[in-house]
Backbone as a printed PyTorch tensor [residue, N CA C, xyz], in Angstrom:
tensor([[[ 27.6900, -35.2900,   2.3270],
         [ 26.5170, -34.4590,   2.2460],
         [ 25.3150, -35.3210,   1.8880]],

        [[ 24.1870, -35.3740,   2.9720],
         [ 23.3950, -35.7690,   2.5720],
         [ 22.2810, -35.2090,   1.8190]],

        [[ 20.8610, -35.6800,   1.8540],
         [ 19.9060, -34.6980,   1.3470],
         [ 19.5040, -33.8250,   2.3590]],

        [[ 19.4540, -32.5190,   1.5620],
         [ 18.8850, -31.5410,   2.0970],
         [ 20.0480, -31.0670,   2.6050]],

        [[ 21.4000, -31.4080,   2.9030],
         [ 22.6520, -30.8810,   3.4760],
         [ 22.9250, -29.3770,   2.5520]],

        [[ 22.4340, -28.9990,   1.6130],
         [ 22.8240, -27.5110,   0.8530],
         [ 22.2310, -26.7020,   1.8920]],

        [[ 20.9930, -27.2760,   1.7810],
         [ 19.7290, -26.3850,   2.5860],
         [ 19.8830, -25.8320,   3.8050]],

        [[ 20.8220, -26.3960,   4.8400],
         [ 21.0010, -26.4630,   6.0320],
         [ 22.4230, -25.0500,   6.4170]],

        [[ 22.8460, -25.1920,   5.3170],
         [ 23.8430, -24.4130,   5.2340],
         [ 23.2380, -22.7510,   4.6010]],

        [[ 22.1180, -22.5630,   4.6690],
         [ 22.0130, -21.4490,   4.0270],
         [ 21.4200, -20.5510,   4.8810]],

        [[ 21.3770, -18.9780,   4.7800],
         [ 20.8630, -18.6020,   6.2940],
         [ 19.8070, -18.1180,   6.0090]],

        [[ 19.3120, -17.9890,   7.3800],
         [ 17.7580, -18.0540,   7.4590],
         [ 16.9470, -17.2170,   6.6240]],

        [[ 17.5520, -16.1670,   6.6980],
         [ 16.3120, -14.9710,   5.8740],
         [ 16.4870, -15.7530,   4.1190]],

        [[ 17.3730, -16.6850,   3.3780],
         [ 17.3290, -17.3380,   2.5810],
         [ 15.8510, -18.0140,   2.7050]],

        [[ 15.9450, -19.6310,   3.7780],
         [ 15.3140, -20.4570,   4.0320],
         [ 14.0510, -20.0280,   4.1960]],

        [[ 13.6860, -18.6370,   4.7290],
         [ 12.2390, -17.8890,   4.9810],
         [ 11.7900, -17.8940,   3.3600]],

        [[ 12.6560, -16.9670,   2.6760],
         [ 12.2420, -16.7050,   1.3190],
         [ 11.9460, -17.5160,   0.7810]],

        [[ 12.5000, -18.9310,   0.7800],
         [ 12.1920, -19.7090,  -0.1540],
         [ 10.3500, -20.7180,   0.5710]],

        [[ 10.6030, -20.5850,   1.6760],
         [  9.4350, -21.4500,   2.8660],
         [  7.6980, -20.2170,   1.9000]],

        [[  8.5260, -18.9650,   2.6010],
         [  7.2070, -17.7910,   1.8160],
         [  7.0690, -17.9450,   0.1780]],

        [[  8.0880, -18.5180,  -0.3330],
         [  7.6050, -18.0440,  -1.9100],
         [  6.5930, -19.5910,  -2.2500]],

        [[  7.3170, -20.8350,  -2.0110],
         [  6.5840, -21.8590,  -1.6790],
         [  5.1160, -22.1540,  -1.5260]],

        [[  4.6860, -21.1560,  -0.0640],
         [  3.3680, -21.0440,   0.5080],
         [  2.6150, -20.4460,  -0.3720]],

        [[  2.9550, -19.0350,  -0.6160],
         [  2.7120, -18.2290,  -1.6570],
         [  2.3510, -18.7170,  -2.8510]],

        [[  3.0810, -19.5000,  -3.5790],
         [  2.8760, -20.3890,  -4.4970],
         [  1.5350, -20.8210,  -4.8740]],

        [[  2.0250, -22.2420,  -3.4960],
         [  0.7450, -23.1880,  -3.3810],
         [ -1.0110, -22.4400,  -2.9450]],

        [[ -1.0730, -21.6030,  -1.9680],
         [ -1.5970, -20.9550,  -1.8730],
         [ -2.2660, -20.2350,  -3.3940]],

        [[ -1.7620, -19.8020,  -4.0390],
         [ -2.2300, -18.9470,  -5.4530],
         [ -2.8920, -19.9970,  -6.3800]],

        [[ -1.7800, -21.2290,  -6.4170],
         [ -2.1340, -22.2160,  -7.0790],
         [ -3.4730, -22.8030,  -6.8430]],

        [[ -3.9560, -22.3510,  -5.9380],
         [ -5.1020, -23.2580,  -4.9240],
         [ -6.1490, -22.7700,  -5.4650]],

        [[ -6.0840, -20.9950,  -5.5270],
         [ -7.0140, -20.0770,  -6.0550],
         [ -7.0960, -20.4630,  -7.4890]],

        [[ -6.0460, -20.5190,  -8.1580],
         [ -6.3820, -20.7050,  -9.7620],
         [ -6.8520, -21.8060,  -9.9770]],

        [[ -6.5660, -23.0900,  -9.3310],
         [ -7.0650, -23.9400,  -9.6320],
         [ -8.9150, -24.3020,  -9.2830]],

        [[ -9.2390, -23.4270,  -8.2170],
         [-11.2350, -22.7970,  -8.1400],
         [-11.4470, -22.6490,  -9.2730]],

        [[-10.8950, -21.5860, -10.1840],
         [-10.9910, -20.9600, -11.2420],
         [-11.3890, -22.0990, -12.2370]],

        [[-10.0880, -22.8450, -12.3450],
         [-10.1020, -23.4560, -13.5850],
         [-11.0490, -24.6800, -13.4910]],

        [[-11.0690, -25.1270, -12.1900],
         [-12.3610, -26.4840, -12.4140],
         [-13.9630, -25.7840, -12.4810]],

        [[-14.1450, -24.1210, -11.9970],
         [-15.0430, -23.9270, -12.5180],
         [-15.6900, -23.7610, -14.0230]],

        [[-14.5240, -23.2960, -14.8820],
         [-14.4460, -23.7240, -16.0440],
         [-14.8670, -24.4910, -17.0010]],

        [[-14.2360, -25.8400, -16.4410],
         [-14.3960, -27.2780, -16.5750],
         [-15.6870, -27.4930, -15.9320]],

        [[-16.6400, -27.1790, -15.1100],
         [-17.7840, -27.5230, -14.6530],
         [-18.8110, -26.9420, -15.7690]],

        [[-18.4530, -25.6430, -16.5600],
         [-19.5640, -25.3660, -17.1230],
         [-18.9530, -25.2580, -18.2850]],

        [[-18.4860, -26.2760, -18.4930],
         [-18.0220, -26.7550, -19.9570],
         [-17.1630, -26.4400, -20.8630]],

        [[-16.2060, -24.8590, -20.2770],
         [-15.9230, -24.1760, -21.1530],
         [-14.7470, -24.8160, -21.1910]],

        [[-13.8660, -25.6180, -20.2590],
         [-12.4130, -26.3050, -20.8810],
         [-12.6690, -27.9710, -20.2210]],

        [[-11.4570, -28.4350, -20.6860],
         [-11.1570, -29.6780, -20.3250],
         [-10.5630, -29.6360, -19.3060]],

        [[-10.5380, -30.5230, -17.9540],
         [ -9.1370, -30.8370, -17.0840],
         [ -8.2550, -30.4260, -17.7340]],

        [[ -7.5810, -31.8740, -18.5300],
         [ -6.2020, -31.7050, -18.7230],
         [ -6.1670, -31.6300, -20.3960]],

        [[ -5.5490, -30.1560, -19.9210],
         [ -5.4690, -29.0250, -21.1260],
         [ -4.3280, -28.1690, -20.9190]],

        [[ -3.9150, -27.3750, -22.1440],
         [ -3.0380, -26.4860, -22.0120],
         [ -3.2350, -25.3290, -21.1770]],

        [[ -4.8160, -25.0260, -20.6930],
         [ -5.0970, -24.0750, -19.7780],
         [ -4.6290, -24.2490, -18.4990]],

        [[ -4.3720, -25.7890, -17.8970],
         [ -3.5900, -26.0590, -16.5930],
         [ -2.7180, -25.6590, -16.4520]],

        [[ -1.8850, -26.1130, -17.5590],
         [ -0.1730, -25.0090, -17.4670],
         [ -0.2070, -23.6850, -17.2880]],

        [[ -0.9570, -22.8100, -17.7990],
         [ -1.6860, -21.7340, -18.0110],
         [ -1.2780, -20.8370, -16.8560]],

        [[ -2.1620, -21.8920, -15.7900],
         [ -2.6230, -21.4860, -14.9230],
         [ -1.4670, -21.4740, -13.5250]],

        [[ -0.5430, -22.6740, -13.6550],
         [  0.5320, -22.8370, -13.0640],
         [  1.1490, -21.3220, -13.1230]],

        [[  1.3810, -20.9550, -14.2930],
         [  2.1520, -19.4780, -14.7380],
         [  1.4610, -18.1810, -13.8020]],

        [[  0.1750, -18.2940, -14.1450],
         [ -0.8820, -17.5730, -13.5200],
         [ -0.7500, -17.3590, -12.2170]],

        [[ -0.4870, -18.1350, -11.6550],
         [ -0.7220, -18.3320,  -9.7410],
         [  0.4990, -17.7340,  -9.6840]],

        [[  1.8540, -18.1620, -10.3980],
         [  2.8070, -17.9240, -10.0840],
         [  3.0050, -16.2270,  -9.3620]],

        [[  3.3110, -15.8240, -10.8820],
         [  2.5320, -14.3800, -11.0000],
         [  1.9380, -13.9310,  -9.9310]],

        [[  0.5630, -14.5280, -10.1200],
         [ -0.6360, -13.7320,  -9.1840],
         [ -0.0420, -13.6730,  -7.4660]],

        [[  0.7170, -15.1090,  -7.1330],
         [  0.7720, -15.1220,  -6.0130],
         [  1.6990, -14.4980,  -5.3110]],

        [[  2.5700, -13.5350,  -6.0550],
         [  3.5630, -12.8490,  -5.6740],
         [  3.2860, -11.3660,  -5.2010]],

        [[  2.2630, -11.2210,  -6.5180],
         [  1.4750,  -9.8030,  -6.4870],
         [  0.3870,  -9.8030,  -5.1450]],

        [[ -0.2870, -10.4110,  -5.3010],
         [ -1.1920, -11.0200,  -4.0220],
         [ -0.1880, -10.7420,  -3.0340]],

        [[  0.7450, -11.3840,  -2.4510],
         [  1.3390, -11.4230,  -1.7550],
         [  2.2750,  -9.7840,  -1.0770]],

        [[  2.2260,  -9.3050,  -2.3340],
         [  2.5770,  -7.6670,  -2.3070],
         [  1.4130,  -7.0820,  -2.0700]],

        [[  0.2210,  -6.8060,  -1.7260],
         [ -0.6310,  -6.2720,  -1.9460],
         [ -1.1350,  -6.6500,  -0.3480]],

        [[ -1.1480,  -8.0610,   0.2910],
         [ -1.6400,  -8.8540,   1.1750],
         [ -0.2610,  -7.7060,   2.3440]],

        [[  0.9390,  -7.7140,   1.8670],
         [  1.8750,  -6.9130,   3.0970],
         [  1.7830,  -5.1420,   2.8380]],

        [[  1.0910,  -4.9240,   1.4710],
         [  1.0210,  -3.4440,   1.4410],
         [  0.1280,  -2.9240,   2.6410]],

        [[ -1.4560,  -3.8570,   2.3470],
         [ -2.7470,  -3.5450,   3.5040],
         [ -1.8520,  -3.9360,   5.0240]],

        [[ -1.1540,  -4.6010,   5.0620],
         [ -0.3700,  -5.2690,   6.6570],
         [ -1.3950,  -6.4780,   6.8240]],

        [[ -1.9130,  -7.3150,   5.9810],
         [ -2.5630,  -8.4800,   6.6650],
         [ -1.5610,  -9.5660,   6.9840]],

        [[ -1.7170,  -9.8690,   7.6830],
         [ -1.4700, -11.4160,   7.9370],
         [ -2.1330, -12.2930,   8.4460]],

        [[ -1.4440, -13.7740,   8.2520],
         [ -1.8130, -15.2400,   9.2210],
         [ -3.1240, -15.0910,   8.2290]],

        [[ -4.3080, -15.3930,   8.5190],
         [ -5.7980, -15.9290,   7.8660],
         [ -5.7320, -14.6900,   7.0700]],

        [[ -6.0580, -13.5950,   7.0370],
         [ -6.6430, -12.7800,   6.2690],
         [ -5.8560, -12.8390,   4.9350]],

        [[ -4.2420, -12.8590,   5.0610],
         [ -3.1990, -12.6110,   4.1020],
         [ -3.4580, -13.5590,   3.6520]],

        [[ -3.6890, -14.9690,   3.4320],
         [ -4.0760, -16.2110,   3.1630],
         [ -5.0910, -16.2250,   2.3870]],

        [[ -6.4540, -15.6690,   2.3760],
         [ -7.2050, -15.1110,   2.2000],
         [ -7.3620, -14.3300,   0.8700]],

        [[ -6.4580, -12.9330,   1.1440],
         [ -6.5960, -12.3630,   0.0650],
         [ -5.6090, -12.9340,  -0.9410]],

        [[ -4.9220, -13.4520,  -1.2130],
         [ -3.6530, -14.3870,  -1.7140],
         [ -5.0110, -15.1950,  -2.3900]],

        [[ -5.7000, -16.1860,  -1.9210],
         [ -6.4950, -17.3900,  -2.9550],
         [ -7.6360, -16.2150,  -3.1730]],

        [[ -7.9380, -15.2610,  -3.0520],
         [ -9.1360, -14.4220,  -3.4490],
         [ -8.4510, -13.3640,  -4.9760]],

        [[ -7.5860, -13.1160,  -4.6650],
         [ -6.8720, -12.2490,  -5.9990],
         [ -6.2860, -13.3120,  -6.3910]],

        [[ -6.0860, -14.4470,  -6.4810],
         [ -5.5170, -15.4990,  -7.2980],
         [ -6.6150, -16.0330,  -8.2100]],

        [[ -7.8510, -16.1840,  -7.3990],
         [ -9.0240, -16.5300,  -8.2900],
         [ -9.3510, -15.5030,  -8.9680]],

        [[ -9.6620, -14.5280,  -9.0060],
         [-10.2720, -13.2920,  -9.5220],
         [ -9.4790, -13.3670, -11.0870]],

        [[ -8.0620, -13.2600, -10.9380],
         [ -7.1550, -13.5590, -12.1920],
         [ -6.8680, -12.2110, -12.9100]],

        [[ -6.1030, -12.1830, -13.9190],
         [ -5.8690, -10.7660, -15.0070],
         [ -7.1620, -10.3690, -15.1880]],

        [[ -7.9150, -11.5790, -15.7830],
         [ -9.2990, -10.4440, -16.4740],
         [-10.0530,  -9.7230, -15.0880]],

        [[-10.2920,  -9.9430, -14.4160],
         [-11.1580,  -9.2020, -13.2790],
         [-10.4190,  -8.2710, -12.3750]],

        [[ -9.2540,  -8.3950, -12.4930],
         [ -8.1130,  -7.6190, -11.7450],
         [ -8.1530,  -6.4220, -12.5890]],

        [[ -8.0060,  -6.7020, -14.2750],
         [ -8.1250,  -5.8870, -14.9280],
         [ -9.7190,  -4.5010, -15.2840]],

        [[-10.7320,  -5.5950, -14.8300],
         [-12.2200,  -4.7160, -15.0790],
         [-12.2230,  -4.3220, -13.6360]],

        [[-11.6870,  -4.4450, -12.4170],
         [-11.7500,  -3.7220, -11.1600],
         [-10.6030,  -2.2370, -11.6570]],

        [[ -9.7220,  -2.4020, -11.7550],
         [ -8.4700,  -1.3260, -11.8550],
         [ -9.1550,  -0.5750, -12.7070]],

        [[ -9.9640,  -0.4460, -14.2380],
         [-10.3060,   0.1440, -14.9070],
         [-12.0970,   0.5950, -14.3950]],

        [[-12.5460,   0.3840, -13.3670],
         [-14.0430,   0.7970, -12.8480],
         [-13.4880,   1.7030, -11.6530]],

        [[-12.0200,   1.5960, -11.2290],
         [-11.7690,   2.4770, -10.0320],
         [-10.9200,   3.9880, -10.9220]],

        [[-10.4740,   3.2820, -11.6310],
         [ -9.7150,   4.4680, -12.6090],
         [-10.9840,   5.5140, -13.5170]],

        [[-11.8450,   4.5920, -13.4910],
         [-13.1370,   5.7280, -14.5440],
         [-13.6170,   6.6610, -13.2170]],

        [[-13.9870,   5.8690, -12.0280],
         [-14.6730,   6.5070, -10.3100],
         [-13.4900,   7.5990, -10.8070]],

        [[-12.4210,   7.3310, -10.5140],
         [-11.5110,   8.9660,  -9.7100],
         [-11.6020,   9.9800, -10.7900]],

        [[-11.3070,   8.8690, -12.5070],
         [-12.2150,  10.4810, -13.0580],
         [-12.7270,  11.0370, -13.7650]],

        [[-14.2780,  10.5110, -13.4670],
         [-15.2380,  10.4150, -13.5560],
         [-15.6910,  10.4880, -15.3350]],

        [[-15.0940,   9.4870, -16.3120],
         [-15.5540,   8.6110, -16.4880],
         [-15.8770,   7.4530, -16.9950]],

        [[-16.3330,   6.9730, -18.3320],
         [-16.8190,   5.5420, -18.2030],
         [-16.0050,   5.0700, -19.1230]],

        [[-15.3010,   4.1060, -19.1130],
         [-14.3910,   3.4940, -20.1150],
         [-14.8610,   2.2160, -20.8180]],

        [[-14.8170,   2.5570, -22.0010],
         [-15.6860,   1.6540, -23.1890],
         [-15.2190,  -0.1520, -23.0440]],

        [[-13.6500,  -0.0540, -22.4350],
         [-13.0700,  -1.1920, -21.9670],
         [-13.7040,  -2.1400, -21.0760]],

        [[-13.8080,  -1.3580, -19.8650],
         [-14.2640,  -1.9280, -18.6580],
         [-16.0470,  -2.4700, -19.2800]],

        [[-16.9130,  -1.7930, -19.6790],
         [-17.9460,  -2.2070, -19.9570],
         [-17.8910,  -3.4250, -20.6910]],

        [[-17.4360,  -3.7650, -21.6660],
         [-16.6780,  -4.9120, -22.5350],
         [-16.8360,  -6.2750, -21.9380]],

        [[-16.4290,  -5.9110, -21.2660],
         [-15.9510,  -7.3080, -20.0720],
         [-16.8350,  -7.6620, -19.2270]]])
């Protein structure tokens, strides 16, 4: 057995899952990492900081959800790509003040939370 000989042996809808969670991944990772060098541009962290790891966790996460959300609408190819590094950047906190400005809209009204932020 050489390298990669496990891999070869496994069947496809495996090899997909792991190719999509991968992309997915890197993809999210791509978005958080916008995030975090904007950060670092306006001073508020260092590069290399405990917020990098952070953020590894973050994408993880995000890029799965993204990724659920990207096949709920039916996007794919560019757009799914797309919304994947766009809700990866956005992150918990803004994910969180969108969900709570659509939850005050339906009824009708203003949550002391969402203003906060």
């Amino acid at each position: 057995m050489g390298d990669g000989a496990l891999f070869e042996y496994l069947p496809p809808e495996i090899k997909q899952a792991i190719y999509s969670m991968a992309s997915v991944t890197g993809l999210a990772w791509l978005g958080r990492m916008l995030w975090h060098v904007r950060q670092v541009q306006k001073a508020q962290r260092r590069f290399w900081s405990w917020h990098l790891l952070w953020e590894l966790l973050i994408a993880l996460s995000f890029g799965l959800a993204a990724d659920g959300v990207a096949e709920f609408f039916g996007f794919t190819g560019k757009t799914a790509t797309g919304a994947i590094i766009i809700i990866s950047y956005l992150g918990p906190a803004w994910i969180e003040i969108i969900v709570l400005r659509v939850v005050d809209a339906a009824s009708g009204t203003v949550s002391k939370a969402a203003d906060k932020k």
